[in-house]
C-alpha positions as CSV (number, residue, x, y, z in Angstrom):
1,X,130.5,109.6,146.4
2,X,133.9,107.6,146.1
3,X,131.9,104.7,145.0
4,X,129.9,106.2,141.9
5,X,133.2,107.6,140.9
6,X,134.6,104.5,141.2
7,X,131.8,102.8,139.6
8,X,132.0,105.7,136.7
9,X,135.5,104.9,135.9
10,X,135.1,101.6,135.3
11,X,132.2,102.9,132.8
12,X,134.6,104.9,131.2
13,X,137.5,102.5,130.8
14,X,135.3,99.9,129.5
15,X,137.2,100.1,125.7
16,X,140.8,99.9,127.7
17,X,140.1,96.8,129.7
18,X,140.2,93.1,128.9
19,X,137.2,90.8,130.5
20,X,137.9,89.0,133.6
21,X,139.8,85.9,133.8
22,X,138.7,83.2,135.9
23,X,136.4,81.4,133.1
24,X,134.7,78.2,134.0
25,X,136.2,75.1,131.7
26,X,132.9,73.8,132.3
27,X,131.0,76.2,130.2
28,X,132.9,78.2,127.3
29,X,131.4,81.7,128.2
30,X,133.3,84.8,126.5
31,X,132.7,88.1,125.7
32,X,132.0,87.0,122.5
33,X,129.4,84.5,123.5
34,X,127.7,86.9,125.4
35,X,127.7,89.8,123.2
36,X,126.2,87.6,120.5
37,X,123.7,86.2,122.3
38,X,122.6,90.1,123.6
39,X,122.4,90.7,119.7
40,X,119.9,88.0,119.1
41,X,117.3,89.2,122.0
42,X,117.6,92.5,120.6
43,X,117.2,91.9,117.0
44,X,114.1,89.3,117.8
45,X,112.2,91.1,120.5
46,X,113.7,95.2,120.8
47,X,116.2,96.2,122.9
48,X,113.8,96.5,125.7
49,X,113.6,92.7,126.3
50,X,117.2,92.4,127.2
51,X,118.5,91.8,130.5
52,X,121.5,90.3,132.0
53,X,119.2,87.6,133.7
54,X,117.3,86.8,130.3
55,X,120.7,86.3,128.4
56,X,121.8,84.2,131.5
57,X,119.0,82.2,131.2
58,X,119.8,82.0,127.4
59,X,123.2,81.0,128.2
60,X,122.8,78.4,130.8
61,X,124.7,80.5,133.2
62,X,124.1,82.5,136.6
63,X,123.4,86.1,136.1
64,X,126.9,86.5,138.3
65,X,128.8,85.1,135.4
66,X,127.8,87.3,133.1
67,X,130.0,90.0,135.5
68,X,132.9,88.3,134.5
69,X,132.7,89.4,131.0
70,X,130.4,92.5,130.8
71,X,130.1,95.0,133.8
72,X,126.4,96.4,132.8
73,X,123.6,96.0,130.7
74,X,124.4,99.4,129.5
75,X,128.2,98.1,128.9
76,X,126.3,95.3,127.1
77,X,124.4,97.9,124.6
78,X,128.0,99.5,123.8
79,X,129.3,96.4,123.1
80,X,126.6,95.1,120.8
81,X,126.5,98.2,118.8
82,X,130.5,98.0,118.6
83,X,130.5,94.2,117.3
84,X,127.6,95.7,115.0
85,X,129.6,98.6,113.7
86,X,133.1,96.5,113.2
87,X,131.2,94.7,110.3
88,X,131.4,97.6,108.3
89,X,134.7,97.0,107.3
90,X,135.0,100.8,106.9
91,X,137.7,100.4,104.0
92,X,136.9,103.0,101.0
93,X,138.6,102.8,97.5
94,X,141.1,106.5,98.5
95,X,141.2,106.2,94.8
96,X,137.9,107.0,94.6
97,X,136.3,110.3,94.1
98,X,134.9,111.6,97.6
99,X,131.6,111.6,96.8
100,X,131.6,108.0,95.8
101,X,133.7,107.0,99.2
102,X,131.0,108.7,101.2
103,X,128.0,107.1,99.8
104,X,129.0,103.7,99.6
105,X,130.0,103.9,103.6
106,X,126.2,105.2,103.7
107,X,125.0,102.2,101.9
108,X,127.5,99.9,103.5
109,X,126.2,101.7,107.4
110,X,122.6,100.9,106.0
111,X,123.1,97.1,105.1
112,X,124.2,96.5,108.1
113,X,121.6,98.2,110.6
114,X,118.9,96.6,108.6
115,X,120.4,93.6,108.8
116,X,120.2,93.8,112.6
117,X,116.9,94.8,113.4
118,X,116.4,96.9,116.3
119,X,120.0,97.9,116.1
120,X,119.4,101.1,114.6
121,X,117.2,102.7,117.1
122,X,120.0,102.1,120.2
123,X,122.1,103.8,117.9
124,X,120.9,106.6,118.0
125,X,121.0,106.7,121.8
126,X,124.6,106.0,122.5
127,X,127.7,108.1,122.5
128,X,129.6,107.4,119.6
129,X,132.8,105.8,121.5
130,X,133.8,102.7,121.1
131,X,136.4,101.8,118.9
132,X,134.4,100.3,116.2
133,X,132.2,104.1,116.1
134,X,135.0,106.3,115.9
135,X,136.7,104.4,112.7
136,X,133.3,104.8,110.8
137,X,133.1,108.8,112.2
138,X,137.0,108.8,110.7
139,X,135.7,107.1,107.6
140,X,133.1,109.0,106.8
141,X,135.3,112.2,108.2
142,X,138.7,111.6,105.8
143,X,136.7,111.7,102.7
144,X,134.7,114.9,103.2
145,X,138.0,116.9,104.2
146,X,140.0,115.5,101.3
147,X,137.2,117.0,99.4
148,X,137.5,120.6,100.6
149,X,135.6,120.8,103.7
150,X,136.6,123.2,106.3
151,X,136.7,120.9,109.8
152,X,133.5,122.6,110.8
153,X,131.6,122.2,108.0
154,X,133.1,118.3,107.3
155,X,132.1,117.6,110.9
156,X,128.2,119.0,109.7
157,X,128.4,117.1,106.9
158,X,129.0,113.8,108.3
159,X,126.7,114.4,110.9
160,X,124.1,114.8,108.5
161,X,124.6,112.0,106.6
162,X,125.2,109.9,109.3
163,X,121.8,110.9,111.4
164,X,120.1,110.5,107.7
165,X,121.3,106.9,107.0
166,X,120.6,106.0,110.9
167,X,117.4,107.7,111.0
168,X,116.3,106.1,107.8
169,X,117.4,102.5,109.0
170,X,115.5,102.7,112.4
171,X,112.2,102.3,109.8
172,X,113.7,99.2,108.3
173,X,111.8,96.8,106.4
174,X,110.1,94.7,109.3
175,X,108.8,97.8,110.5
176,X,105.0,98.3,110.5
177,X,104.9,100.9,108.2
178,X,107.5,99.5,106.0
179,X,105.3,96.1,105.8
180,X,102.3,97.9,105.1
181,X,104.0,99.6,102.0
182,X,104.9,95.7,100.8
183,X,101.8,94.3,101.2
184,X,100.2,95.0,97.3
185,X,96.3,95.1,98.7
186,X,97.0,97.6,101.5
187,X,99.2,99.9,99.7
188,X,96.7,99.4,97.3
189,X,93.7,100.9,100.0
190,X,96.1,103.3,101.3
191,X,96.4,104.9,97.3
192,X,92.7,104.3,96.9
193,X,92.0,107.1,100.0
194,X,94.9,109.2,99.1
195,X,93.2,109.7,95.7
196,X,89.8,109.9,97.4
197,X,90.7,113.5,99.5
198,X,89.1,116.6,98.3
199,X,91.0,118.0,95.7
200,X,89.6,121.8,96.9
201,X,91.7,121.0,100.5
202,X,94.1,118.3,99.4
203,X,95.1,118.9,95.5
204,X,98.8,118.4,95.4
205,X,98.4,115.8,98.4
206,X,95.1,114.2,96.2
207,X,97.4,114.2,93.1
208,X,100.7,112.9,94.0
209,X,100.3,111.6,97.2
210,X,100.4,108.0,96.4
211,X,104.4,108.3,95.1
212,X,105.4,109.8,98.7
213,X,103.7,106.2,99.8
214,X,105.0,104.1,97.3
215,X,106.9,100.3,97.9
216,X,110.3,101.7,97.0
217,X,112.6,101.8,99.8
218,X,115.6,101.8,98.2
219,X,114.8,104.5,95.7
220,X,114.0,106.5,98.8
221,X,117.4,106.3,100.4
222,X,119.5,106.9,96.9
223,X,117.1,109.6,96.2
224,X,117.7,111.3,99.4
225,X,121.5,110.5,99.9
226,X,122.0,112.0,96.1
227,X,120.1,114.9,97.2
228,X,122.7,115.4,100.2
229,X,126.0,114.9,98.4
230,X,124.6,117.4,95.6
231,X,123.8,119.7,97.9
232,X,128.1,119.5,99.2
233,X,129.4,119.2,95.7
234,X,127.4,122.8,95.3
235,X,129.0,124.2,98.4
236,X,132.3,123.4,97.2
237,X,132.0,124.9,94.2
238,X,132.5,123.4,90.0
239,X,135.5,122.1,90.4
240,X,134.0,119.4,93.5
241,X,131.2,118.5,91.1
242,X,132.5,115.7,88.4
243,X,129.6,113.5,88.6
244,X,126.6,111.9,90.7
245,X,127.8,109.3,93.9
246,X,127.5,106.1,92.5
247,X,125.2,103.7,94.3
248,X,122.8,100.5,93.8
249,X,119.3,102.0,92.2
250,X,120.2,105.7,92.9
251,X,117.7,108.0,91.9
252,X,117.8,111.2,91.6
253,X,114.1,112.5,91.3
């Protein structure tokens, strides 16, 4: 029992503690190094392929050196998703009006998971801790109180547009479904049926359907994150509502 609370603690204090010392002058193996290289597996091949003995193999190194820098592989996840995170920047206009400050973190939050592929979908099944989390949960946070937002109800908010922007990035655009939406001559089949169902059993579905499976990602996300922040401006009342959150191709259809 002493052990795993032992082995807990050092789980826990992972954001308070520097790596080892004792690097080899042989080999220039960091953190950094490591981290980077834990970021590449995943985005290639999904964070399922990663392993402390696959990046050690990557690296040149003994698994055992690896210890010297990163505890666990699940320490490893919470630092990739951290150096991940930091590229936000997190830095909104505070001149800006609220709505605007919150959607361009959304976009900002976006860009980045996308650009990491893979990244997205650990996310969502870590605890928002590290350092580089709990700046983009203040970010997003400030605005939405500075607006008018009981704590409760900010704290919803964010939570919703967070989980939205995350949830929507896990499909990103080297997903199978995402790539079947680019390629013209299957979208193209995939209209074809759509406009093929019975019309007695499917008429809205036999009608429309082809625009809910359309190649428009980024009309998807503006459409739905415009949707979101109209939906808090009308909670707050008039005086919250000058205009829409400006964004790259919003729509608000």
């Amino acid at each position: 029992m002493a052990a795993q609370q032992a082995g807990d603690a050092g789980a826990r204090s992972l954001w308070f503690n520097p790596p080892d010392g004792g690097e080899s002058g042989r080999r220039a193996l960091t953190r950094e190094r490591v981290v980077a290289e834990a970021l590449a597996v995943i985005s290639t091949d999904g964070a399922q392929a990663l392993s402390m003995r696959a990046i050690a193999a990557r690296l040149g190194v003994v698994p055992g050196a690896l210890y010297r820098h990163v505890r666990s592989k699940e320490q490893l996840y919470d630092l990739v998703l951290d150096a991940v995170l930091a590229e936000l920047g997190h830095q909104a206009g505070t001149g800006a009006p609220w709505a605007e400050q919150v959607a361009a973190l959304a976009y900002r939050l976006r860009a980045v998971l996308e650009n990491h592929p893979g990244i997205a979908a650990l996310l969502k099944a870590r605890d928002p801790v590290s350092p580089a989390s709990l700046t983009l949960a203040e970010a997003f946070l400030a605005p939405l109180r500075a607006a008018g937002l009981p704590g409760y109800q900010a704290a919803l908010a964010f939570r919703l547009i967070y989980d939205y922007t995350v949830g929507f990035a896990i499909g990103d655009p080297t997903s199978p479904a995402e790539q079947r939406l680019r390629d013209t001559a299957t979208r193209q089949e995939l209209h074809a049926f759509l406009r093929s169902l019975p019309a007695s059993r499917f008429p809205t579905l036999a009608a429309h359907g082809t625009h809910a499976w359309a190649n428009d990602r980024d009309q998807r996300f503006s459409s739905g994150l415009d949707t979101l922040l109209r939906g808090l401006r009308a909670g707050l009342g008039p005086a919250a509502a000058p205009s829409a959150a400006t964004a790259p191709s919003t729509a608000t259809g």
